[in-house]
gemmi code that builds the backbone of each chain (N, CA, C; Angstrom):
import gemmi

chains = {
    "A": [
        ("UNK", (76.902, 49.337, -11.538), (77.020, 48.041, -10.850), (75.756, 47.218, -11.111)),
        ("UNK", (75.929, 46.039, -11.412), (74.514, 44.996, -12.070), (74.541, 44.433, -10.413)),
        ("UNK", (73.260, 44.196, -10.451), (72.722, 42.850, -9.740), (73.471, 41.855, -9.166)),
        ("UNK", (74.262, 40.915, -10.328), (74.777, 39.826, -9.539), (76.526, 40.788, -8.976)),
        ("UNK", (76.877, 41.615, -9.143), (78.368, 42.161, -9.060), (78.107, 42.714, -7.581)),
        ("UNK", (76.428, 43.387, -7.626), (75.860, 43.891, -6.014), (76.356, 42.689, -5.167)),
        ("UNK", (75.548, 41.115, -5.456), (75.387, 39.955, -5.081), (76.631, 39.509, -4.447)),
        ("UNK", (77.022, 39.659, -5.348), (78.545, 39.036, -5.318), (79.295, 39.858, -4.270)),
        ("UNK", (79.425, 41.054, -3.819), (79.578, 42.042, -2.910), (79.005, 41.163, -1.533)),
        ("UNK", (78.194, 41.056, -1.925), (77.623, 40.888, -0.433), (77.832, 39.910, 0.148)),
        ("UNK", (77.577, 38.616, -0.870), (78.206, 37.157, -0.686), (79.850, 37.542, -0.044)),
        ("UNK", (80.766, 38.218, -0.468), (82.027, 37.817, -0.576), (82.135, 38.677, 0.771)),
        ("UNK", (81.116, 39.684, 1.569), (81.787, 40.585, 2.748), (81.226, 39.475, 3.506)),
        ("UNK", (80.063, 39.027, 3.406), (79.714, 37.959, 4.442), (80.724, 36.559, 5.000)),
        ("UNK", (81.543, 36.184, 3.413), (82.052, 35.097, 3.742), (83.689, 35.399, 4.546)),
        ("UNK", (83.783, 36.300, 4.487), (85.451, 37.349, 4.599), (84.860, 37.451, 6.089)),
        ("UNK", (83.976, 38.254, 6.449), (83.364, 38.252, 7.860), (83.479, 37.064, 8.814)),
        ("UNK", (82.435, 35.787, 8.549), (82.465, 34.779, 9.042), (83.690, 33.712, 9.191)),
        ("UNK", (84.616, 34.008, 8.433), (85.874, 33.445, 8.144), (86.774, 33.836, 9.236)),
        ("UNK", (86.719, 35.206, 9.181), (87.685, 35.808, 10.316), (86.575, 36.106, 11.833)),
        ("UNK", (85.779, 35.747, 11.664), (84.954, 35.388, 13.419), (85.314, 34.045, 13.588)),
        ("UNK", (85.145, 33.147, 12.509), (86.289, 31.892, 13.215), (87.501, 32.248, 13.491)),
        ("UNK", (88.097, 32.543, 12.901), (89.528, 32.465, 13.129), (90.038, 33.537, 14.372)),
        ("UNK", (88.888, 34.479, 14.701), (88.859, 34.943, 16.297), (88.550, 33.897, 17.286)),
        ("UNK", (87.627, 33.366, 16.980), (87.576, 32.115, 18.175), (88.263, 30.723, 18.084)),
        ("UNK", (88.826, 30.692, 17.112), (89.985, 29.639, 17.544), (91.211, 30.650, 18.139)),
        ("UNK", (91.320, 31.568, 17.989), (92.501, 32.234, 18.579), (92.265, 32.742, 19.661)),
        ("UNK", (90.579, 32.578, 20.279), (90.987, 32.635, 21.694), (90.718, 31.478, 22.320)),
        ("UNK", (90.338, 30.313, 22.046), (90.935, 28.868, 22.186), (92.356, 28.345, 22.662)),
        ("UNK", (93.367, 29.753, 21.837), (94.751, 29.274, 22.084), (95.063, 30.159, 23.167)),
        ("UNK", (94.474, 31.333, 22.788), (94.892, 32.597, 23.625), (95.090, 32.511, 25.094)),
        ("UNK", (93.560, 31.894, 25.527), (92.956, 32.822, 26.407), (93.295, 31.667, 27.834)),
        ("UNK", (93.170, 31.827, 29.102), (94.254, 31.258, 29.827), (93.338, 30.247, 30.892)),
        ("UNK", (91.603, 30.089, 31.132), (91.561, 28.790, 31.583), (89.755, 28.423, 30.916)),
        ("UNK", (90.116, 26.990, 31.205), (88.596, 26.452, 30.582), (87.428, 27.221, 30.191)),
        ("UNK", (87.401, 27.422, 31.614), (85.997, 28.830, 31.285), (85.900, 29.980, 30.490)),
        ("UNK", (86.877, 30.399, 30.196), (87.573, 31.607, 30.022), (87.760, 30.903, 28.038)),
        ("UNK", (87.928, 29.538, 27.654), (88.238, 29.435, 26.603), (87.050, 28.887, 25.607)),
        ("UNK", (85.825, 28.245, 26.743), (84.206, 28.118, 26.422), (84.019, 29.049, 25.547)),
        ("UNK", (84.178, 30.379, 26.018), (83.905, 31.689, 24.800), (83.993, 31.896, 23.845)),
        ("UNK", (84.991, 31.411, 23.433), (85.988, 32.182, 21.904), (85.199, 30.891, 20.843)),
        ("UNK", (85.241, 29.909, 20.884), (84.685, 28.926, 20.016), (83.015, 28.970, 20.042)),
        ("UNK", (82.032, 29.279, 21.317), (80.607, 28.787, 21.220), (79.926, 30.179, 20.869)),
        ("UNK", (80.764, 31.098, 20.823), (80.287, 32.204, 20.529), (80.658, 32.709, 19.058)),
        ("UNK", (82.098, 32.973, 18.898), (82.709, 33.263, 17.969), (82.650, 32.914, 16.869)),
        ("UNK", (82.802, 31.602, 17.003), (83.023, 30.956, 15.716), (81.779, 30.271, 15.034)),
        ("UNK", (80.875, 30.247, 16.096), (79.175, 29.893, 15.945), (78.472, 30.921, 14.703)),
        ("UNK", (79.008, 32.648, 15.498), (78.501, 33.622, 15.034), (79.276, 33.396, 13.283)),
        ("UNK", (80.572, 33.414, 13.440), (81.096, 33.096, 11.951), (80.538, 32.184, 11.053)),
        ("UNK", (80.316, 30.891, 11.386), (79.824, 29.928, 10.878), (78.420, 30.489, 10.608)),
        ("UNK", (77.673, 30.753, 10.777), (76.100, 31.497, 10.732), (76.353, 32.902, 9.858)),
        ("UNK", (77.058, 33.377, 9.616), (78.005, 34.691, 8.586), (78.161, 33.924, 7.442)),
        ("UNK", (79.346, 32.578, 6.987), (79.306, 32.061, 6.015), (78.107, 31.173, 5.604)),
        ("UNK", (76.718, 30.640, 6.611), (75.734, 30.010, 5.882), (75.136, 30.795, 5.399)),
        ("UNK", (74.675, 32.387, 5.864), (73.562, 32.934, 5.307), (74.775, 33.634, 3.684)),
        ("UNK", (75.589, 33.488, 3.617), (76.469, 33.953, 2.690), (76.356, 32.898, 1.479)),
        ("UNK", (76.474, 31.763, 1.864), (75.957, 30.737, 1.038), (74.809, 30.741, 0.240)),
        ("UNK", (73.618, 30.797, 1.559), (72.157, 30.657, 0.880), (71.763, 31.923, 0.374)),
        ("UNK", (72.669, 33.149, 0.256), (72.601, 34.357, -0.654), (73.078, 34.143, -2.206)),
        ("UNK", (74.538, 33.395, -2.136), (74.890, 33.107, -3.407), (73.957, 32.153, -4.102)),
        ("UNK", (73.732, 31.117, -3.572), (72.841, 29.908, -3.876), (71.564, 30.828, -4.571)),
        ("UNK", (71.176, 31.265, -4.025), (69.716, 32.525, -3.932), (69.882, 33.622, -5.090)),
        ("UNK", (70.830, 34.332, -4.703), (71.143, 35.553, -6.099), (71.707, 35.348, -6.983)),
        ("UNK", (72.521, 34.499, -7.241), (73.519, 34.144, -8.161), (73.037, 33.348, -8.767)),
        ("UNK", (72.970, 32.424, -8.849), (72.510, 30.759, -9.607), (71.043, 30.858, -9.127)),
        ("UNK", (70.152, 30.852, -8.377), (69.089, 31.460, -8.439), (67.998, 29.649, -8.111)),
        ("UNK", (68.730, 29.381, -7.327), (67.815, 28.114, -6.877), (67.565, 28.631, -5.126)),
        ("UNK", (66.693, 28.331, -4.624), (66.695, 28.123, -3.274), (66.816, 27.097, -2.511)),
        ("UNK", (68.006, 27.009, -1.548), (68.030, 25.689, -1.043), (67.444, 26.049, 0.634)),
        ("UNK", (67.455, 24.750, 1.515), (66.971, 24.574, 2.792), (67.843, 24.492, 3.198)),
        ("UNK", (69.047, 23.583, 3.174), (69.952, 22.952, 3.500), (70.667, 24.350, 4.473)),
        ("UNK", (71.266, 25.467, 4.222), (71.980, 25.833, 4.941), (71.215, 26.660, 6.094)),
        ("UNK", (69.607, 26.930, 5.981), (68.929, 27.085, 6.940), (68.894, 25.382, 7.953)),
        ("UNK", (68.459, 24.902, 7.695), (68.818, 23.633, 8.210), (69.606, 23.262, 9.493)),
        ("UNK", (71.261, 23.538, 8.818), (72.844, 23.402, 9.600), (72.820, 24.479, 10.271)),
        ("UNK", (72.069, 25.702, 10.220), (72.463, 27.114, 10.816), (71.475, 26.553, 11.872)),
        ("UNK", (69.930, 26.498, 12.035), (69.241, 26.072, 13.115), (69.786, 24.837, 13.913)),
        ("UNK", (70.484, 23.861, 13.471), (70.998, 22.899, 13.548), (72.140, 22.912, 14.831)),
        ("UNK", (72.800, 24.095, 14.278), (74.027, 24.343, 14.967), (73.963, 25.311, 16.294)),
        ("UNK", (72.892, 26.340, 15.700), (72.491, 27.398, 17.280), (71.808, 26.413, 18.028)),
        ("UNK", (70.769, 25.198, 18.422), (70.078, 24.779, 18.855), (71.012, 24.006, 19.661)),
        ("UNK", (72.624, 23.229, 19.220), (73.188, 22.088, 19.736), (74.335, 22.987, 20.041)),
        ("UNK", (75.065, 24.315, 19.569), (75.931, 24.439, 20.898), (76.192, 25.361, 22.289)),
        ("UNK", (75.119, 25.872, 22.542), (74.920, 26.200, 23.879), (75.063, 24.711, 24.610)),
        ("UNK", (73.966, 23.406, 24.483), (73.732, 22.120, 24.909), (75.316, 21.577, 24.992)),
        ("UNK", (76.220, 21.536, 24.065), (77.301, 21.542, 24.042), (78.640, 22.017, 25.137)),
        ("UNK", (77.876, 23.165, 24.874), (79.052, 23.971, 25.656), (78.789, 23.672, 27.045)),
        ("UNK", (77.449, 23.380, 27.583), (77.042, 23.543, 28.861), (77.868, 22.427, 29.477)),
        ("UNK", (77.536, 20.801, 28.641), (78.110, 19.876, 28.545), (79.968, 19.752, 28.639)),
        ("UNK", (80.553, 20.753, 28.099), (81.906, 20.821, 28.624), (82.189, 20.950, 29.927)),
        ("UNK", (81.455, 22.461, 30.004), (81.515, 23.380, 31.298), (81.225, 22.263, 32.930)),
        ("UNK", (80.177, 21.465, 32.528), (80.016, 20.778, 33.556), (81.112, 19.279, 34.141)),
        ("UNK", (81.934, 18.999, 32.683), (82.915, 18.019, 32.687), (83.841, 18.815, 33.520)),
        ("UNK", (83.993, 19.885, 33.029), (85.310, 20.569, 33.693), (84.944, 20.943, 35.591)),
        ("UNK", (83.695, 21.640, 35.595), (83.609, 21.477, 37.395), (83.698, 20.198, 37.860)),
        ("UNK", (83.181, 19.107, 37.211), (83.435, 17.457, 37.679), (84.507, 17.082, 38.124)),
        ("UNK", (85.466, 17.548, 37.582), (86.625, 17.237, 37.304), (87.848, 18.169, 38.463)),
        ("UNK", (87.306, 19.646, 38.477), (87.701, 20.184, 39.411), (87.120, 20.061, 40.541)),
        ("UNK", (86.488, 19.303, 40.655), (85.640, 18.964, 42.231), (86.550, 17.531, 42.134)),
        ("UNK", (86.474, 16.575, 41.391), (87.117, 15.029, 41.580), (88.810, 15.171, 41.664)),
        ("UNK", (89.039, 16.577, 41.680), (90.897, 16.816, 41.778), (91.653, 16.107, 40.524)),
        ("UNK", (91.146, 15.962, 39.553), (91.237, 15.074, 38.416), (92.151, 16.485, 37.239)),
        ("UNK", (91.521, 17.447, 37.870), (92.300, 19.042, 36.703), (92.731, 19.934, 37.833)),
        ("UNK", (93.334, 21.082, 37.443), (93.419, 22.153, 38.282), (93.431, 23.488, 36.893)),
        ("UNK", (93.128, 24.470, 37.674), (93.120, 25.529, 36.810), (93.366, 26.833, 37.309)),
        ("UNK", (94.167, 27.975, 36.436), (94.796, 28.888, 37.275), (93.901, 29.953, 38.065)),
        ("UNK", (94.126, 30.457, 39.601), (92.905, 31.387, 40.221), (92.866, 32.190, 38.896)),
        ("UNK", (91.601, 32.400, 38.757), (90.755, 33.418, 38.420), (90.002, 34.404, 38.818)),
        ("UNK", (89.889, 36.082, 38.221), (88.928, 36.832, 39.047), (87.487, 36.067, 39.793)),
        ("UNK", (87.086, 35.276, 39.183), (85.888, 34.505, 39.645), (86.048, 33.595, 41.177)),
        ("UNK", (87.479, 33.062, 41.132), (87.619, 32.053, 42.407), (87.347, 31.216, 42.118)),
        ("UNK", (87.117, 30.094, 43.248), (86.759, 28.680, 42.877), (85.050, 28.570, 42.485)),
        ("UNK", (84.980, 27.889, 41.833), (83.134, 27.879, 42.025), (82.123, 27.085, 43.528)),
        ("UNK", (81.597, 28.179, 43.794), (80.363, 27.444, 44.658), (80.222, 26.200, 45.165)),
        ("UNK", (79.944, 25.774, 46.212), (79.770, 24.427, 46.389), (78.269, 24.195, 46.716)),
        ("UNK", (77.712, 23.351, 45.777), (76.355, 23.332, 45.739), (75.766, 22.871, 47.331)),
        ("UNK", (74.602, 23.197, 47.629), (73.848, 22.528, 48.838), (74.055, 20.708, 49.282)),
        ("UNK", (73.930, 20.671, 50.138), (73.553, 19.389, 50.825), (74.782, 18.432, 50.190)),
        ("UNK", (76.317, 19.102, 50.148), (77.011, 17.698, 49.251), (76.777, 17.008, 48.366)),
        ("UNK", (75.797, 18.189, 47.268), (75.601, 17.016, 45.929), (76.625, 17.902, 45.178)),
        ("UNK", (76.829, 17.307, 43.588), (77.692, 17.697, 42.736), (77.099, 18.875, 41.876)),
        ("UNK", (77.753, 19.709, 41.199), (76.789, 20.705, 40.393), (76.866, 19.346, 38.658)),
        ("UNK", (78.000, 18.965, 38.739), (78.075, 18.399, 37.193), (76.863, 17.030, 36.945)),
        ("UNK", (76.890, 16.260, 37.896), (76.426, 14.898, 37.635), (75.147, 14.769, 38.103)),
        ("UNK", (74.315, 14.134, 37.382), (72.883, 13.776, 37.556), (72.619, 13.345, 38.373)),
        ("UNK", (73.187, 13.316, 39.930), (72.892, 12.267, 40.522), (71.295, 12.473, 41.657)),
        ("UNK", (70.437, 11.725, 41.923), (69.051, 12.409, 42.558), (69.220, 13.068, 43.486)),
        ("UNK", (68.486, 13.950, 43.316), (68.604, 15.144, 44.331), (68.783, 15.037, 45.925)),
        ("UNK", (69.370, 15.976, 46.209), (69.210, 15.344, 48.302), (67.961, 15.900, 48.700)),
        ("UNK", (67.605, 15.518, 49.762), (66.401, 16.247, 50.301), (66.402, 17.524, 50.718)),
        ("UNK", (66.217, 18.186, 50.871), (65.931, 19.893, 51.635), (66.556, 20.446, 50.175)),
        ("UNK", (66.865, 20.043, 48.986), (67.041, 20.655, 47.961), (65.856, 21.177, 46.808)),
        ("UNK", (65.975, 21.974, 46.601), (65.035, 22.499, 45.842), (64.786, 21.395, 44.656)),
        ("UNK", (63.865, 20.810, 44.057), (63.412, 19.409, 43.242), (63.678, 18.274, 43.658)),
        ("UNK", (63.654, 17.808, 44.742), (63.337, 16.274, 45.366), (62.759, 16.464, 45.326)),
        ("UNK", (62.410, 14.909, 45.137), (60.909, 14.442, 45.438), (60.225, 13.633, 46.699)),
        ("UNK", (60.998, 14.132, 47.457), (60.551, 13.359, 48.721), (59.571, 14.623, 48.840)),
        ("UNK", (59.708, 15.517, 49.311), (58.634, 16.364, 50.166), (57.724, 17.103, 49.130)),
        ("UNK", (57.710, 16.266, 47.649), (56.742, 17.201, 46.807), (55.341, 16.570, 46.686)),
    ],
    "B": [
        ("UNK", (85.826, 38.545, -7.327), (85.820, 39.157, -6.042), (85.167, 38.182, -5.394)),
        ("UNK", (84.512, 37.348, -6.176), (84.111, 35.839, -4.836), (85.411, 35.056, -4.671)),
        ("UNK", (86.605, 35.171, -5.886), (87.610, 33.955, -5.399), (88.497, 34.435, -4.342)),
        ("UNK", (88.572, 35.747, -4.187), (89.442, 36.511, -3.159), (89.006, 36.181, -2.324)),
        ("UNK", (87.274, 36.384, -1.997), (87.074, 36.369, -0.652), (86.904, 34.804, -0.031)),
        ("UNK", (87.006, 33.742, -1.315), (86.986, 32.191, -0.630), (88.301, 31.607, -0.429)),
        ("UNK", (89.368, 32.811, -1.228), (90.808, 32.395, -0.700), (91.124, 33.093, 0.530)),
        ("UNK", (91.081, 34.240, 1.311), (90.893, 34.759, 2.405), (90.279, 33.281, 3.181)),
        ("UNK", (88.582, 32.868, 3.144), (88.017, 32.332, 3.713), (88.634, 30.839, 3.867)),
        ("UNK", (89.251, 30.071, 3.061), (89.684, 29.112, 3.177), (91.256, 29.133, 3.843)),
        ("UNK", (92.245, 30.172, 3.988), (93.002, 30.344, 4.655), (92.791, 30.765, 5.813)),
        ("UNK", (91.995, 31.447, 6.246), (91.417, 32.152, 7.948), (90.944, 30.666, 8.536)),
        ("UNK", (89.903, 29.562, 7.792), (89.612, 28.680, 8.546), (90.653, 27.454, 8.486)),
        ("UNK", (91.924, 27.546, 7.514), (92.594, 26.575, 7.705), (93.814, 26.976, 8.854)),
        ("UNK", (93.824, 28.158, 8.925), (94.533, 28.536, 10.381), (93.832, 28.195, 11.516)),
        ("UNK", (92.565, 28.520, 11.558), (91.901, 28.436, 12.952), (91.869, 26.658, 12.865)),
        ("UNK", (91.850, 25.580, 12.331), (92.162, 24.619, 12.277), (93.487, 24.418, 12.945)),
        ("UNK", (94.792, 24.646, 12.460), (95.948, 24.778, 13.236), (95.804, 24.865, 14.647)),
        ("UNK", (95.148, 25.685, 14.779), (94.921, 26.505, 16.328), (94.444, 25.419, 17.194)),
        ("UNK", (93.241, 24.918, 16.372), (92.524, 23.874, 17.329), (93.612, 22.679, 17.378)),
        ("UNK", (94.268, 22.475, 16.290), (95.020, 21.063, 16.824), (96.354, 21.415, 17.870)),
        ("UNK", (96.625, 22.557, 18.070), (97.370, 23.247, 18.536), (96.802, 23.040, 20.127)),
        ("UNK", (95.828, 23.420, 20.039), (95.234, 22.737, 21.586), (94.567, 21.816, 21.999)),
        ("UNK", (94.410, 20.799, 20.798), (94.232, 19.284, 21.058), (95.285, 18.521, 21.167)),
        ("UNK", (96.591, 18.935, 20.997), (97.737, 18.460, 21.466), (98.177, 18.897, 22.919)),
        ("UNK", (98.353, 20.403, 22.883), (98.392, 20.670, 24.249), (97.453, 20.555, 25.687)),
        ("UNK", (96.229, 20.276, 25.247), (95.432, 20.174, 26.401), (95.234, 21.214, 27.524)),
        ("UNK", (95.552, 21.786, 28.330), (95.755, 20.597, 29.724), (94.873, 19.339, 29.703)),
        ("UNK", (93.731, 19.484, 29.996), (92.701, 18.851, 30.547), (91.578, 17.945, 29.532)),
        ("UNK", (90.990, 17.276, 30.061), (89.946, 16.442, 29.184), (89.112, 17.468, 28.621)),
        ("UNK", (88.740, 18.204, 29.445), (87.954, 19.451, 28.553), (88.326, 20.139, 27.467)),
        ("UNK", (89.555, 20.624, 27.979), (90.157, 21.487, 26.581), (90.515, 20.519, 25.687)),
        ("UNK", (90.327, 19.490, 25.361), (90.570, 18.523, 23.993), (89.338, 18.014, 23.304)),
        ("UNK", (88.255, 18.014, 24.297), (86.625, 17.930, 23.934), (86.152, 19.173, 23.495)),
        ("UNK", (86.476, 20.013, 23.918), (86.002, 21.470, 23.207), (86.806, 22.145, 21.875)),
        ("UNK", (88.056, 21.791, 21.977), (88.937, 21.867, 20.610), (88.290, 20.346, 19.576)),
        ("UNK", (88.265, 19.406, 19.704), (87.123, 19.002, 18.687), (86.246, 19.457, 18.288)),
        ("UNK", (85.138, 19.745, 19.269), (83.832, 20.191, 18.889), (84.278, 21.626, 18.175)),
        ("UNK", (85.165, 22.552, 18.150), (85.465, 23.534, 17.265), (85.945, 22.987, 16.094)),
        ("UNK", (87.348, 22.100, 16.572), (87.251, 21.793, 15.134), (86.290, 20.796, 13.997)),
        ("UNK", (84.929, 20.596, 14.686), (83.633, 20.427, 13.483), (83.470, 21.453, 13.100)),
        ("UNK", (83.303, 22.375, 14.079), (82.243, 23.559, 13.679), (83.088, 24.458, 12.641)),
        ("UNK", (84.635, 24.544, 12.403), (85.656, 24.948, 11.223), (85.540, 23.952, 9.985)),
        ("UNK", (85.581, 22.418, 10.182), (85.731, 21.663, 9.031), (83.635, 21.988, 8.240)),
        ("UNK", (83.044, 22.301, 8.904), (81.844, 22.677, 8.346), (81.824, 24.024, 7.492)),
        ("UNK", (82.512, 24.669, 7.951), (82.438, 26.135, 6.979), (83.168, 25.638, 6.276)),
        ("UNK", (84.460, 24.888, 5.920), (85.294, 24.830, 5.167), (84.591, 23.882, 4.169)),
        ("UNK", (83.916, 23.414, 4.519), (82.853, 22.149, 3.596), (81.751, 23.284, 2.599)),
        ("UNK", (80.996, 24.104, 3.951), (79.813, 25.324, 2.794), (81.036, 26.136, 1.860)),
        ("UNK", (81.903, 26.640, 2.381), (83.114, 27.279, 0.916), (83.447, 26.295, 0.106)),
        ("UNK", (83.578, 24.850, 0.478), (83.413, 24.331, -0.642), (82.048, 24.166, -1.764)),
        ("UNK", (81.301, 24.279, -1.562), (80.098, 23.778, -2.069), (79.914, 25.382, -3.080)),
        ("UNK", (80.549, 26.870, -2.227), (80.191, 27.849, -3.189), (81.328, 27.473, -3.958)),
        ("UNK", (82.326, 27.129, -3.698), (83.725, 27.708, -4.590), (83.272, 26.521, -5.900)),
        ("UNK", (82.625, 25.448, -5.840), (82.407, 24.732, -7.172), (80.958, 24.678, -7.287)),
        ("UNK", (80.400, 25.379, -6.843), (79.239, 25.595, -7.551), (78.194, 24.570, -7.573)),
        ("UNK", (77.894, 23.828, -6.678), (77.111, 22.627, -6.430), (76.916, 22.683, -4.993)),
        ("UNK", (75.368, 22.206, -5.097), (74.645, 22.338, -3.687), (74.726, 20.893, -3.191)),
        ("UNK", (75.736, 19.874, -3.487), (75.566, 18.461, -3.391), (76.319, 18.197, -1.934)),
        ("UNK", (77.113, 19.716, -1.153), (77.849, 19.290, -0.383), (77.145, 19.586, 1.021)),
        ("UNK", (75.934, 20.047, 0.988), (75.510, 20.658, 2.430), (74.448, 19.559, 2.907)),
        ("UNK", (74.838, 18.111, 2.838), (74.447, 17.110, 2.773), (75.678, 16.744, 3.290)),
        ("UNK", (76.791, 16.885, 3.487), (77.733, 16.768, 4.237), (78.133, 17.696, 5.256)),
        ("UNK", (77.543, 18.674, 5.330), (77.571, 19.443, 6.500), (76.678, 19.542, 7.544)),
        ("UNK", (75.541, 19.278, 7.000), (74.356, 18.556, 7.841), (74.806, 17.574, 8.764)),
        ("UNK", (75.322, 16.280, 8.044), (75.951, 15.068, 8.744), (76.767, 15.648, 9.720)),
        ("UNK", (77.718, 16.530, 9.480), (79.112, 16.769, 10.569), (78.184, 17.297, 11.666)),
        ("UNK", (77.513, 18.144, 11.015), (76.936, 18.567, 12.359), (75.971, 17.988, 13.324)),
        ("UNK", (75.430, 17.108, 12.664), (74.930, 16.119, 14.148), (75.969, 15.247, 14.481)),
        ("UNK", (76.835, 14.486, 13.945), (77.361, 13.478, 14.290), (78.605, 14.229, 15.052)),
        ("UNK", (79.043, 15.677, 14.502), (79.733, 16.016, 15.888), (79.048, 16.582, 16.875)),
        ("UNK", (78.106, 17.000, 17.338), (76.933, 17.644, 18.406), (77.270, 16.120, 19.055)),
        ("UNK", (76.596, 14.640, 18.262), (76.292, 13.656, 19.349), (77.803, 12.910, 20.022)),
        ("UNK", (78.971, 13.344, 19.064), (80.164, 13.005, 19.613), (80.560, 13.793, 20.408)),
        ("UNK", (80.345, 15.126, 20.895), (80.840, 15.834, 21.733), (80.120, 15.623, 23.136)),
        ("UNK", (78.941, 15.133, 23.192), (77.349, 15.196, 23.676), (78.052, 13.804, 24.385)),
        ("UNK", (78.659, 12.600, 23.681), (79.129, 11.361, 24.383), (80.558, 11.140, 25.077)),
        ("UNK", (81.448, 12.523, 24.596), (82.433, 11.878, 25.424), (82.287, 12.763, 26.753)),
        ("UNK", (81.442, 13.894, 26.879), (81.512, 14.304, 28.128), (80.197, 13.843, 28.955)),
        ("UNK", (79.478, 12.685, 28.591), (78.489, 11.892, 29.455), (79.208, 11.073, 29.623)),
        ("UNK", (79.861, 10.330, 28.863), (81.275, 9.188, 29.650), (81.985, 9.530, 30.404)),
        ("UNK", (82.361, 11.044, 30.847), (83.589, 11.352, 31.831), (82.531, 11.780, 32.770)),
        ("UNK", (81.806, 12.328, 32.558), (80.648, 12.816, 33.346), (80.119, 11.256, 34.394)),
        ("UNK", (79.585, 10.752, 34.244), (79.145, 9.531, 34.187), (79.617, 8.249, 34.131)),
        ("UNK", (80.565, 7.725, 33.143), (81.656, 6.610, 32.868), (80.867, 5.715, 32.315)),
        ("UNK", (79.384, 6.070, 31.761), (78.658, 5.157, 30.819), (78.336, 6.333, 30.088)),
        ("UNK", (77.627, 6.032, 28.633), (77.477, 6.853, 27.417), (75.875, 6.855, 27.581)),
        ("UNK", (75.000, 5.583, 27.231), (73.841, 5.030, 26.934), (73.353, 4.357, 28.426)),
        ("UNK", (72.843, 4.541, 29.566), (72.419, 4.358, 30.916), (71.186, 3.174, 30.482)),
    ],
}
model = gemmi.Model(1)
for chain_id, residues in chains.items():
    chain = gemmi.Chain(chain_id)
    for i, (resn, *xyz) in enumerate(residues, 1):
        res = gemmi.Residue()
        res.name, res.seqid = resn, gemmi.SeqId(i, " ")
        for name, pos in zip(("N", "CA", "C"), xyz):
            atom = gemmi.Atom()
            atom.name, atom.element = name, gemmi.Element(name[0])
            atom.pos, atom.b_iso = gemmi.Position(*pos), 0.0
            res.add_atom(atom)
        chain.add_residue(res)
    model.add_chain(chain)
structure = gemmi.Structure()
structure.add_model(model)
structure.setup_entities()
């Protein structure tokens, strides 16, 4: 076995890998049965896949043809950095929304979520109440 | 043995594509249609880096770069508009 046939091995389990970790998290996108419960399968799954086919890339790019690029280090930091921020950003539309009676969603082992202190919202920015932990009245 | 595994790879992510429009049609909710976008960037981006190996040019991860901020800041704006009902405060 030469070098690039090794290469090529490795490139092709990586991209076969990352291919089918997407295609696990879009299928539990469809699968899986409420919001929270469907956050998972895409910010995890398919993150981890997508990060399987870049470093698969910048291997071929690298062993094969034999240039080094930045670019898919780049989109890979790019992409872990913005979808946690992302996801959080759903997650909080969706309690908004189940607090504003605007959605409903089926009981879950979890129950309803928490109701934050002093009648503020968990989703929306709005300034803190007092006796809450970060006002700024009593700091 | 790279075209096998970018025909595998380009069929696994053109299903999981399906999937997502599959629940950007069905919904229920504003969420589940904001989060089936933001997946389906994060699929049309791998399907963009398999392009760039399958022809052999690094000219395309200059387009995957782009998707990926411009979908981060589109996903980032429609749930500060529902959140909020302004984008830019």
């Amino acid at each position: 076995m030469t070098a690039a046939s090794a290469a090529e091995w490795i490139v092709s389990a990586l991209i076969v890998i990352g291919a089918g970790l997407a295609l696990v998290g879009s299928w539990g996108l469809v699968r899986l049965p409420s919001l929270m419960e469907r956050l998972h399968g895409p910010t995890k799954a398919s993150t981890l896949g997508l990060g399987a086919i870049l470093i698969g890339s910048a291997a071929w790019f690298h062993l094969v043809r034999g240039v080094w690029t930045s670019h898919e280090l780049l989109v890979s930091v790019f992409l872990f950095m913005t979808a946690p921020i992302s996801a959080n950003m759903i997650a909080k539309v969706h309690l908004h929304r189940l607090r504003a009676r605007e959605a409903s969603e089926p009981a879950g082992p979890a129950g309803a979520p928490a109701v934050p202190p002093g009648g503020a919202d968990w989703a929306t920015h709005e300034a803190p109440h007092e006796g809450t932990p970060g006002d700024f009245v009593g700091d | 043995m790279i075209e096998g595994a970018l025909t595998f790879g380009f069929g696994a992510l053109g299903l999981a594509l399906v999937m997502n429009l599959w629940r950007l049609f069905k919904g229920p909710g504003v969420a589940d249609r904001i989060l089936a976008l933001d997946t389906m960037v994060i699929n049309v981006i791998g399907i963009i880096v398999l392009t760039g190996i399958a022809q052999n040019s690094g000219t395309s991860f200059e387009a995957a770069l782009l998707l990926a901020m411009v979908g981060f800041v589109g996903t980032v704006a429609y749930a500060k508009f529902l959140l909020r009902g302004d984008i830019i405060e």
